[in-house]
C-alpha positions, 0 to 999 in steps of 0.5 A: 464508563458504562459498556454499550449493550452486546451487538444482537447478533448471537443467535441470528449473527452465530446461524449466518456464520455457520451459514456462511462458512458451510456455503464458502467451504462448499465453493472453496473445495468446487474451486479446488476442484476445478484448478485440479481438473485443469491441471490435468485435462489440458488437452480438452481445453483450448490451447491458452496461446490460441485465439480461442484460448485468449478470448476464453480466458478474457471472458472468464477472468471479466466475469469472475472480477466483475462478478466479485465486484458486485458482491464486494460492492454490496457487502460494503454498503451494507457495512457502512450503511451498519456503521452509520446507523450504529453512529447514530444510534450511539451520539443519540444517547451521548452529548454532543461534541464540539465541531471539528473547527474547534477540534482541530484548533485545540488539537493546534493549541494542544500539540503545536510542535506537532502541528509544525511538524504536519505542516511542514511535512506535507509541504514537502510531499507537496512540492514534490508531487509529480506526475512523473511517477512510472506506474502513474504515468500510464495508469492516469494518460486517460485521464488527459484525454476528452478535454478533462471531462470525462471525470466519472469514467473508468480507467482502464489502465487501473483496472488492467493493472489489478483487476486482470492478473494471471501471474497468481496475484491478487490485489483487486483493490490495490491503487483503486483509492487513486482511481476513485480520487482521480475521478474528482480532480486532475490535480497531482498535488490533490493526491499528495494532499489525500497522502500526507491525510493518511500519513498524518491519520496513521501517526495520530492513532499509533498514539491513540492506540497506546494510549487506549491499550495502556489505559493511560491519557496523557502519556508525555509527548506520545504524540510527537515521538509517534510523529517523530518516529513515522515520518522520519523513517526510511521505508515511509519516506520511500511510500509517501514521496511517491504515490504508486504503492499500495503500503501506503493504503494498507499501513493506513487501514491496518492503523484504523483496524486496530484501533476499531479492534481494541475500542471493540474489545474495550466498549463492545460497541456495535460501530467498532464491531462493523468498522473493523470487519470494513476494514479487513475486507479492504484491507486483505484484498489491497496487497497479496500478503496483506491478508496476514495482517488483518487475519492474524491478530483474531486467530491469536486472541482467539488462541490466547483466550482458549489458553486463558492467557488473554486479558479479562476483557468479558464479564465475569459472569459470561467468562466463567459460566460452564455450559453443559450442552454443545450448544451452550458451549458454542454459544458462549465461544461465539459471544466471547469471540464474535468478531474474531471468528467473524475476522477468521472467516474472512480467511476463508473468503479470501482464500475462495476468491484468489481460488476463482480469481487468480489460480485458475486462469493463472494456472490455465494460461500456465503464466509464470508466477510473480515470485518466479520473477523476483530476484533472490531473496535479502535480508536486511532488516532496519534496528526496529525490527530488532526492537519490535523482535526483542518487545514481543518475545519478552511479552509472550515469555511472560504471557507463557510464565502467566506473569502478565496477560497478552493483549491486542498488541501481542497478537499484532506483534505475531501478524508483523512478524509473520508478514515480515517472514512471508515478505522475505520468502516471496521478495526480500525484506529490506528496511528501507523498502516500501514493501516493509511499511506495516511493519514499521508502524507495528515496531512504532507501537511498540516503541511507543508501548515501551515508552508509555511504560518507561514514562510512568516509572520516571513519573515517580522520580521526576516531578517535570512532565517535560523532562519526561516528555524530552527523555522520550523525544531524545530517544526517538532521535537516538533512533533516527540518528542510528538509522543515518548511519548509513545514509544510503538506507537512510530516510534523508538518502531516500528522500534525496534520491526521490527529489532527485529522480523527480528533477531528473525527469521533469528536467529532462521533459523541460529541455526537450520541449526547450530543445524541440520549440526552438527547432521548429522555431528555425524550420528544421526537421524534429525527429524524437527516438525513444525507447519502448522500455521507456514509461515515456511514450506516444500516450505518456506525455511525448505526444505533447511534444513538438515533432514531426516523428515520435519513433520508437525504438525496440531494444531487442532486434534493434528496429525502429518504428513511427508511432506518431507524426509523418508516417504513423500509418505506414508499416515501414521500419524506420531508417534513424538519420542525421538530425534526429533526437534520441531521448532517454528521460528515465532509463538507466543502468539497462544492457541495452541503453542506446540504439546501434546505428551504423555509421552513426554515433549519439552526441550528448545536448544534454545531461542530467547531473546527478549527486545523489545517485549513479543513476544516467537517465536524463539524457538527449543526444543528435544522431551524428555521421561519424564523418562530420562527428566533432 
């Protein structure tokens, strides 16, 4: 296949670099400079508890967000306006390719287990589609009001959630994917459908990717064991059953950087070199760590082809010119490392921006940091942590022993690993948890890597290209059945759990506008208590409810307040009477589950009756006298 020509950015592309990184370098040490003065003049800035200190905290982090904002929206027009225009220029000179109708149609004909697979899967996120997820209960109660019509509006919950932090945080992005989607539709379902795409997408290109980097078409069943391996994994199970993490967006990105990255490396094409810088930008500013996932991988190829241990990727008329001026050298490392350093540069950018964004109004309103939060560190890593462990150490010995060239692969083997590391010090790292995402689908790679390998050996010994193809899906169940060992940590346990505490909720919501319908039907009072530690509240759902009093109840002093109904207006604690309702859709396992009422006591109506679980939300009780209790 003929290469395209360079990206022309050389001279002009080398001069905005040094530009860009002088002027970043600039606004990174005034940064440091300013959280240093704040640490240490306290006393002439307002006191952050005050009124005065709030409302100078509030004006700087809105227009520090809005400010990044503005510049990360222009960046990344300008981006896709360059990806397009390098599409365009590139199918001008190419002929053209059949619709994508007929691609999916021979995709279908081509892999049809596959195609099954997708299918039925998506179904099943389907049917579990809810909008009884915690986080989105609230960030989407906005989205209920105005009769559905205000489609195009911001929501604010989003954006309190991202793009307000002060706990030295920093994931501007993060679920804003959802956002922009709900501004087209109102359907939970849409949402799920929009999911299971990106899941599907990321299974297709991991065997895009190894097919590309092993320079083989058609390896046996590369496709479905991809599949195999993705979708049955406990920690996408985790992600993919529930719409409220950002992995899912981070996994899916990161699959189409390093894609874009190795089809750059391959063609040296201008479209890949723009898509892959769109990528990372998204990508490091979607979930705190995550910056290491996409700046990682640039530092190591950069450091391999400085050891001369990186795959010949360069003409070797560009590879061995020795320059004999400076500016000849740094000319000739640009060209062979454009969109490395480009990548490499975005470190810096990223480390300027949680500077302004985050350490500084964290540090002045002296917040506690998220970490501080957490509980104490596990490590409980799943077989492929093991398996992507034992792949990479055997190929950096042999890159080190110049027994073989690294590759793209190496370098996101160090990126995961490193990832995984940083996940453990600042949370924990457990197999099944959603955190662990990106680094399931880099041990996929590998597996299938080894795959493609193992495949072309029996190539030569077994004539049957299905036999080989059911070699390797037999192993890709070896490996799913080792992981149902202990069906707790299992996709099937995780998935049961999810189903379940979908049902709890949904249930329970059901029973209590059965409960309260029939109530107001006979004329009696309906007085609904809920917890304020509840993600049900007066604007989370229960306001559709029939009552007379939503009452609130705060676990701490163990007061009582109307939120909604009879009463809201007035200050008046409230007093909980015979008759009245406590429910508790979704709490459980609390110090504090049920409300202390004196000379009264909490009949159960109602009981959610969980299998998979020891969960004991789903509940709604009467408030009864102990004298008339039964």
């Amino acid at each position: 296949m003929k290469k395209t020509s360079h990206i022309n950015l050389q001279g002009k592309g080398s001069s905005l670099l040094k530009r860009l990184v002088l002027a970043s370098s600039i606004i990174f040490l005034l940064g440091l400079y300013l959280w240093f003065w704040i640490e240490n003049n306290r006393d002439l800035l307002p006191n952050p508890n005050s009124n005065t200190g709030k409302d100078l905290a509030g004006q700087y982090i809105y227009i520090a967000y809005d400010s990044f904002l503005v510049i990360l929206f222009a960046v990344l027009i300008i981006l896709i306006r360059q990806v397009i225009l390098a599409n365009l220029k590139a199918t001008s000179h190419s002929s053209p390719e059949n619709p994508p109708g007929l691609r999916i149609l021979a995709f279908t004909k081509n892999n049809p287990i596959t195609t099954i697979i997708f299918a039925a899967y998506t179904i099943i996120l389907l049917h579990e589609a809810t909008w009884f997820h915690g986080e989105i209960m609230g960030w989407m109660k906005e989205l209920f009001e105005g009769n559905l019509l205000n489609n195009f509006s911001i929501r604010y919950e989003f954006v309190n959630e991202t793009l307000r932090r002060t706990d030295y945080r920093l994931f501007p992005l993060a679920h804003q994917d959802l956002h922009i989607l709900s501004w087209f539709t109102p359907y939970v379902k849409v949402f799920m459908l929009a999911s299971a795409a990106e899941l599907i997408t990321i299974c297709i290109l991991s065997a895009r990717f190894i097919e590309k980097i092993a320079q083989r078409k058609n390896i046996p069943s590369i496709l479905l064991i991809s599949s195999l391996l993705l979708l049955f994994n406990a920690s996408v199970g985790n992600a993919f059953f529930e719409l409220h993490f950002a992995e899912r967006m981070v996994t899916f990105l990161f699959s189409v950087y390093c894609l874009t990255f190795l089809h750059y490396q391959r063609e040296r094409d201008q479209a890949s070199f723009f898509l892959t810088i769109l990528m990372a930008i998204l990508g490091i500013f979607f979930k705190d760590i995550s910056f290491i996932l996409f700046i990682t991988p640039p530092a190591i190829v950069i450091a391999l082809r400085m050891l001369s241990l990186w795959e010949d990727d360069e003409s070797s008329s560009t590879a061995q010119q020795t320059p004999e001026t400076l500016k000849a050298k740094w000319n000739q490392f640009y060209n062979r490392n454009k969109l490395e350093l480009w990548l490499c540069y975005l470190f810096l950018s990223f480390a300027t921006v949680y500077i302004f964004l985050s350490l500084i109004p964290s540090a002045y309103l002296a917040s506690e940091s998220y970490a501080d939060k957490s509980t104490i560190s596990t490590f409980n890593p799943d077989i492929r942590f093991w398996i992507l462990i034992l792949i990479s150490s055997i190929r950096y010995v042999l890159i080190l022993l110049k027994r073989i060239k690294g590759n793209l692969l190496d370098a996101i083997n160090a990126a995961s690993i490193l990832y995984a590391i940083a996940l453990y010090l600042l949370i924990s790292l457990e197999g099944y948890s959603y955190l662990y995402l990106p680094f399931v689908f880099a041990s996929v790679l590998n597996i299938l890597w080894a795959w493609s390998a193992v495949s072309e050996k029996l190539r030569g010994r077994i004539k049957h290209r299905n036999i080989i193809g059911g070699l390797g899906i037999s192993g890709s169940f070896l490996i799913i059945g080792l992981e149902h060992i202990d069906i707790n940590t299992s996709f099937y346990g995780h998935a049961s759990r999810v189903h379940e505490l979908h049902n709890s909720w949904e249930d329970s919501y059901k029973k209590i506008d059965e409960l309260t319908r029939s109530y107001f039907e006979i004329g009696r009072e309906v007085n609904l208590i809920y917890s304020d530690d509840s993600w049900f509240s007066d604007s989370r759902h229960l306001n559709r409810l029939r009552y007379h009093k939503l009452i609130e109840w705060n676990p701490g002093p163990n007061s009582f307040k109307v939120k909604d109904g009879v009463g809201a207006e007035s200050n008046i604690l409230y007093m909980p009477k015979q008759g009245d309702l406590f429910i508790n859709i979704d709490r459980t396992g609390e110090p504090k589950m049920y409300p202390v009422l004196p000379l009264h006591s909490l009949h159960v109506l109602y009981s959610f009756e969980h299998r998979k679980s020891d969960r004991t939300n789903g509940q709604i009780f009467e408030i009864r006298s102990i004298q008339q209790k039964q």
